[in-house]
C-alpha positions in Angstrom: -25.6 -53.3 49.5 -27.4 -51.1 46.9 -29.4 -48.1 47.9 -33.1 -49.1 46.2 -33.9 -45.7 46.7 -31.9 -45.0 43.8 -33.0 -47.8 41.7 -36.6 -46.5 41.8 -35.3 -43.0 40.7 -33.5 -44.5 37.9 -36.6 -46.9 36.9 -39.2 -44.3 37.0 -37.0 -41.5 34.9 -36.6 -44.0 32.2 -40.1 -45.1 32.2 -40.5 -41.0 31.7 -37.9 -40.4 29.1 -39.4 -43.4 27.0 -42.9 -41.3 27.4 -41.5 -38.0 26.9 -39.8 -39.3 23.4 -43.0 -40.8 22.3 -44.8 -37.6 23.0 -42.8 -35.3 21.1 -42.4 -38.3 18.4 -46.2 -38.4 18.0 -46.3 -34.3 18.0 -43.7 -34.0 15.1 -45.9 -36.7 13.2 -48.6 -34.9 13.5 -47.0 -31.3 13.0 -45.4 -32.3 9.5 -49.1 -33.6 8.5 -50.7 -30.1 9.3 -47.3 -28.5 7.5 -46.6 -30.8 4.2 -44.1 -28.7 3.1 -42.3 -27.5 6.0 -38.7 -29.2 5.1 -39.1 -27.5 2.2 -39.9 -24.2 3.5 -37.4 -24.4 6.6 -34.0 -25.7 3.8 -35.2 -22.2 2.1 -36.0 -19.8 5.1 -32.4 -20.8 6.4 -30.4 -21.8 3.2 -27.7 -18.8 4.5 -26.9 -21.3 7.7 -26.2 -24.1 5.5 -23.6 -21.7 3.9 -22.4 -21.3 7.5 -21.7 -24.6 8.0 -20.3 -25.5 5.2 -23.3 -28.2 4.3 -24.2 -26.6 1.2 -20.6 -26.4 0.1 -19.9 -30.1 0.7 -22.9 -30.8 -1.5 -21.5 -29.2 -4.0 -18.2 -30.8 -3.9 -20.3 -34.6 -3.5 -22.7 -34.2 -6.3 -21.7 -31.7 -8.7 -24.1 -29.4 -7.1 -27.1 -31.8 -8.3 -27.9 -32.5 -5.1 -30.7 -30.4 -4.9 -32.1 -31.0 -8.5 -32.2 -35.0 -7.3 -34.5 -34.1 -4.3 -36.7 -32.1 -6.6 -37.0 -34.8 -9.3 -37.3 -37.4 -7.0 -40.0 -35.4 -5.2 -38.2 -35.7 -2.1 -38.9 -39.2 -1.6 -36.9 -42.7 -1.2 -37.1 -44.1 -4.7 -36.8 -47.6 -3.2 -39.8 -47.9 -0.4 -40.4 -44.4 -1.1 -39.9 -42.6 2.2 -40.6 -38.9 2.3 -37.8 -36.4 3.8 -40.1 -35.4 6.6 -41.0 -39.1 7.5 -36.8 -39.7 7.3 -36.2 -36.8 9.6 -38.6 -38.1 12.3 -37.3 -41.5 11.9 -34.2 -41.3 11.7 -33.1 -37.4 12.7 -31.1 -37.4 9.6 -31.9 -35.7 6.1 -32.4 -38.1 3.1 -29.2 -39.3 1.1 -28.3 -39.0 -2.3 -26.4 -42.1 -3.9 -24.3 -42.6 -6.5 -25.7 -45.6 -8.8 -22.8 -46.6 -10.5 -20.1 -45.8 -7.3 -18.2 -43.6 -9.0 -18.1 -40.1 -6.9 -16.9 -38.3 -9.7 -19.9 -39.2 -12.1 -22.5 -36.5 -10.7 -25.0 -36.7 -13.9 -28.5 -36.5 -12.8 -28.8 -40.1 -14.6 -26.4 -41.4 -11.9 -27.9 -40.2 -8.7 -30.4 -41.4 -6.8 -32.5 -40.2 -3.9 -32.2 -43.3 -1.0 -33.2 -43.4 2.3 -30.5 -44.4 4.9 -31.9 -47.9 5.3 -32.3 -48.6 1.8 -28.9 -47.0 0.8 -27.6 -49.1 3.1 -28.9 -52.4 2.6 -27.6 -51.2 -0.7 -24.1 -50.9 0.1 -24.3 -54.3 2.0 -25.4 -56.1 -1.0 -22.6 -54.4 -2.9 -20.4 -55.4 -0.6 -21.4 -59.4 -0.7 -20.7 -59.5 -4.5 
């Protein structure tokens, strides 16, 4: 026989969690509209942990070191549906991806890259795949 004690205690922390996520959801939406540029500013203030962690690094090796210059010319933004980085990171909790237009990972000219959200780069890769 199950205890319904615990049932309840399960039922109502769920019922909390989903609250509590939509809470801080709804505060970082409304934090990055006060701050516009505060991806910007943070990627700068703490560019020597990216070095830590080898992110910076790994952009390098990826895109030539373009990675970067894409975001700028791109203006940080999903060139499909045209999704800002701070709207991707509350979405998703992931930064913005840079793609390769033609597939080739060794072609890193700023003509080949392009600055993608994840859904959009991978609806991409799906169609790619179909053909």
């Amino acid at each position: 026989m199950r205890n319904t004690k615990n049932e309840k205690y399960n039922k109502s922390n769920i019922s909390y969690r989903i609250k509590n996520r939509e809470k801080k959801r709804i505060y970082n939406i409304e934090y990055v509209k006060k701050h516009p540029n505060y991806l910007k500013d943070w990627i700068k203030k703490h560019s020597r942990y990216y070095d830590k962690y080898n992110k910076i690094k790994n952009d390098r090796l990826r895109f030539g070191g373009n990675r970067e210059n894409v975001l700028e010319r791109d203006n940080w933004q999903c060139q499909k549906c045209f999704l800002t980085a701070e709207q991707h990171l509350l979405l998703f909790s992931k930064n913005i991806s840079v793609h390769h237009i033609d597939g080739n990972k060794q072609n890193n000219s700023l003509d080949n890259l392009i600055t993608l959200c994840v859904r959009c780069h991978r609806q991409l890769h799906i169609l790619q795949e179909n053909r």
